[in-house]
N, C-alpha and C positions, 0 to 999 in steps of 0.2 A: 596356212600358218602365217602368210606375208601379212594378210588383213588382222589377224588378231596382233601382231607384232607390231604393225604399226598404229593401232589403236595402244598399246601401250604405250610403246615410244612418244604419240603427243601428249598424253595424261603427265607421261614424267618430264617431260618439256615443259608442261604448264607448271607443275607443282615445285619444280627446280626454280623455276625462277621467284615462282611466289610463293611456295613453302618456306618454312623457317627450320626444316629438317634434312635431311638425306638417308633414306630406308632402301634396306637390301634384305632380304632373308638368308639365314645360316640355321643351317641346321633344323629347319621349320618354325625358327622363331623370327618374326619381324626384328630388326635392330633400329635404329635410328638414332642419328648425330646430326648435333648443330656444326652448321658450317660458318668454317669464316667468310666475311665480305672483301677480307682484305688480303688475304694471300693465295700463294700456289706454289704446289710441288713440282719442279720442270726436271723431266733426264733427257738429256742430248750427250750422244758419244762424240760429237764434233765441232758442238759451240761450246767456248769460254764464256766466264762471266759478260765479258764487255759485249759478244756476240750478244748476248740474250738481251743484256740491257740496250742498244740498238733497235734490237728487233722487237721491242715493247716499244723504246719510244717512237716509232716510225707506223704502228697502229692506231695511235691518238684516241685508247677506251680509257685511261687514265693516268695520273703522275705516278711513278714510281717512287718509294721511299728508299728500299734498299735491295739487294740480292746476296743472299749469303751461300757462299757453296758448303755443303754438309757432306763431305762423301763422294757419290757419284752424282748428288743432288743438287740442285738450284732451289733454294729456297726463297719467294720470293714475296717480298710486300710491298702493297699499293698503297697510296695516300687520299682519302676521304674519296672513296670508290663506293660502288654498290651491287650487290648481287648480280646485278644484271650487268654492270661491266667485268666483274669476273667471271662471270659464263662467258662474255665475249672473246675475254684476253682468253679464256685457258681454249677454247674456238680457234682462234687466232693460230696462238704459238703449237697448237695440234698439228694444224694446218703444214709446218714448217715442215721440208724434209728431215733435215736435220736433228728433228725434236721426237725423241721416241715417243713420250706423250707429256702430259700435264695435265694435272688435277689436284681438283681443292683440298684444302687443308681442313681438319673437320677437328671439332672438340672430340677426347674419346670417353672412356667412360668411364674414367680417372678425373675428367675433368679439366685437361690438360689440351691444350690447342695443339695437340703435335702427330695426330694420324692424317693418313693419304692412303693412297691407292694408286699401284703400278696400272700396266696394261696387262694384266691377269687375272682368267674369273678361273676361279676351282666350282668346278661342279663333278657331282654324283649320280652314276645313275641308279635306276632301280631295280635294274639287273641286269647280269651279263646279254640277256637276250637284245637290250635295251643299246647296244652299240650305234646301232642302223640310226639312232634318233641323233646322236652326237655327229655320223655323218653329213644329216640332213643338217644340223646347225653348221656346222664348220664350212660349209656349199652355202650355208644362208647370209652367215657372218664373215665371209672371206676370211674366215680365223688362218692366222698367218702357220702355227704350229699346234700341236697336240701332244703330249705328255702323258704317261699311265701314271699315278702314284707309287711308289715302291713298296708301302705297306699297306694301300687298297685296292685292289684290282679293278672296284667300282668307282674310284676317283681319279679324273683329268685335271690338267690345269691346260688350260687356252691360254695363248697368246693371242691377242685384237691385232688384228692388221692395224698403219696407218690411215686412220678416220674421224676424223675434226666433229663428226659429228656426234658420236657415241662415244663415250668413255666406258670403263671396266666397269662401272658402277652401274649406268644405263642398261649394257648387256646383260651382267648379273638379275639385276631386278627384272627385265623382258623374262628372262631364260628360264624362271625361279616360278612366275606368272604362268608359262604355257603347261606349268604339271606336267611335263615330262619327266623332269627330274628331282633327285630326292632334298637334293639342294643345288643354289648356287649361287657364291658370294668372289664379291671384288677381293683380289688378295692386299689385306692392310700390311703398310711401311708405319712402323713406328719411329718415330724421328728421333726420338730422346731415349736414353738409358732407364728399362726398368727393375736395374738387377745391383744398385749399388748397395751395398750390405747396409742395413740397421737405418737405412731412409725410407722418409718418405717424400716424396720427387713432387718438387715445386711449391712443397708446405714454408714458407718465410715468416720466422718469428725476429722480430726487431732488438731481442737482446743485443746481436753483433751485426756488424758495418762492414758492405763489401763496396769497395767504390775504387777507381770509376767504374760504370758500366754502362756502356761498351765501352770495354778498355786495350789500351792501344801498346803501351812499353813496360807497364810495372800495373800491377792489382794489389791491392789493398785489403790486407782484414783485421778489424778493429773488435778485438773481442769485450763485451759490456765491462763498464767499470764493476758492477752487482757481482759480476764473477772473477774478481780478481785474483780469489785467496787462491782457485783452483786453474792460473793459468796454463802452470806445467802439465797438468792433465788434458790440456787440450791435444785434441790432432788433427789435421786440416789435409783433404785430400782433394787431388784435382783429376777431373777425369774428361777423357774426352765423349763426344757423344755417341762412340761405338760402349762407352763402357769401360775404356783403358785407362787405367792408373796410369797417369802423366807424372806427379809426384806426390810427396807423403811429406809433411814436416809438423816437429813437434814444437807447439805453440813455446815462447822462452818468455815475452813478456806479450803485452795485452795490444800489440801492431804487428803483425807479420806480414812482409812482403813478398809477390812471386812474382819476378821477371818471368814474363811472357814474350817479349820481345821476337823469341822465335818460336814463336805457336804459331800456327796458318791460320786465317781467317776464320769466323765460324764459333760454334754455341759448344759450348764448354760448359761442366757443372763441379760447384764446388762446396764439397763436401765437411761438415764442419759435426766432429765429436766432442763432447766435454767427458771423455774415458771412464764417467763414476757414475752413471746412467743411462738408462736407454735414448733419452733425450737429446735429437741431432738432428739439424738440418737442413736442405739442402737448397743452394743458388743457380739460378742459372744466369751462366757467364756470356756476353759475346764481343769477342775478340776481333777488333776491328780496325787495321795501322792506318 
């Protein structure tokens, strides 16, 4: 099993740096997303922002633009980089104790540049008999823990030990290859909210003016002069990026203001109704003192 494992392992080494994809199988279907050149998803239970940013610019694979903390997350982007120096960095900051994992940020199939990938493959096997094969992998992949599913008795999820070299997606795709199993896919982190009622997430129609962005004390919304007669039927809602209604106001004239001043750092979206059709759209906010 080592040799045909590490015959996949260099095929996706080569293809990662010079494809323009990132394929994994779920469920027996190939998936495949473009990836970004320019960012990464980082968790660490013990570096701060400024920790992470140090520890980037002290590897010299490229300039840093920004870091935004999302949650338990490090969101992070690079400035006029290339594939190949983010397979470095996310190498790199793997490498860190401190850094549970990191990996790239990929388009999803929304369209929308805001999936990733923890240090978790869920896989399935092909039957109960089929145990013996998950212990051979976990002895193969120093897999740090193991998990039954609660509603499959035939699905695991792995945690990857600390390994700079493989990421969940790597594993996955190796694991999925050897036909032992019925699947096995990276578990995706969705960065953005896809549950906000009567949107569609990231569609920007230039009727109304949200500015500044990234904004720092006070946001701005300008709703079109074309809609004026119907201002009072506006409603404007602001949410954070778990999904939570931050606040709700009803439009009075055609400039409404939200002191943000004390929002934390970080991608916010805002939510904009005109209450007399289904017609609404949604911004994404980032909130940066």
């Amino acid at each position: 099993m080592k040799i045909v494992i590490n015959i996949f392992l260099f095929c996706l080494a080569t293809s990662s740096i010079l494809g323009q994809e990132a394929c994994w199988y779920y469920l027996g279907q190939k998936k495949c997303f473009e990836m970004s050149v320019t960012k990464l998803l980082v968790k660490s239970e013990k570096l701060d922002n400024d920790g992470i940013k140090i520890a980037i610019e002290n590897m010299h694979v490229g300039d840093l633009k920004e870091i935004l903390e999302i949650d338990d997350f490090f969101y992070i982007e690079m400035l006029q980089t290339s594939k190949v120096d983010v397979l470095e960095l996310q190498r790199k900051l793997s490498a860190i104790e401190d850094v549970v994992y990191a990996s790239r940020v990929l388009w999803d199939e929304r369209g929308v540049e805001g999936t990733s990938y923890s240090n978790e493959v869920r896989v399935r096997l092909k039957s109960k008999e089929d145990y013996f094969v998950l212990q051979k992998i976990a002895e193969e992949y120093q897999i740090k823990s193991i998990s039954i599913n609660d509603l499959d008795e035939l699905k695991y999820n792995l945690i990857l030990p600390h390994n700079p070299q493989k990421d969940a997606m790597d594993v996955a795709l190796e694991l999925h290859e050897t036909g032992l199993f019925e699947y096995a896919s990276p578990n995706l982190i969705f960065l953005w909210p896809l549950d906000i009622p009567n949107s569609v997430p990231y569609i920007k129609h230039e009727k109304n003016r949200i500015y500044p962005n990234p904004a720092r004390d006070m946001l701005s919304i300008e709703i079109s002069r074309a809609q004026i007669n119907s201002i009072a039927s506006y409603v404007i809602l602001l949410f954070n990026s778990q999904g939570n209604l931050l606040r709700r106001e009803q439009a009075k004239e055609n400039i409404v203001h939200f002191d943000i001043s004390a929002l934390p750092n970080g991608i916010y979206f805002l939510h904009i109704s005109d209450g007399t059709s289904a017609t609404s759209e949604t911004h994404k906010i980032i909130v940066k003192h």
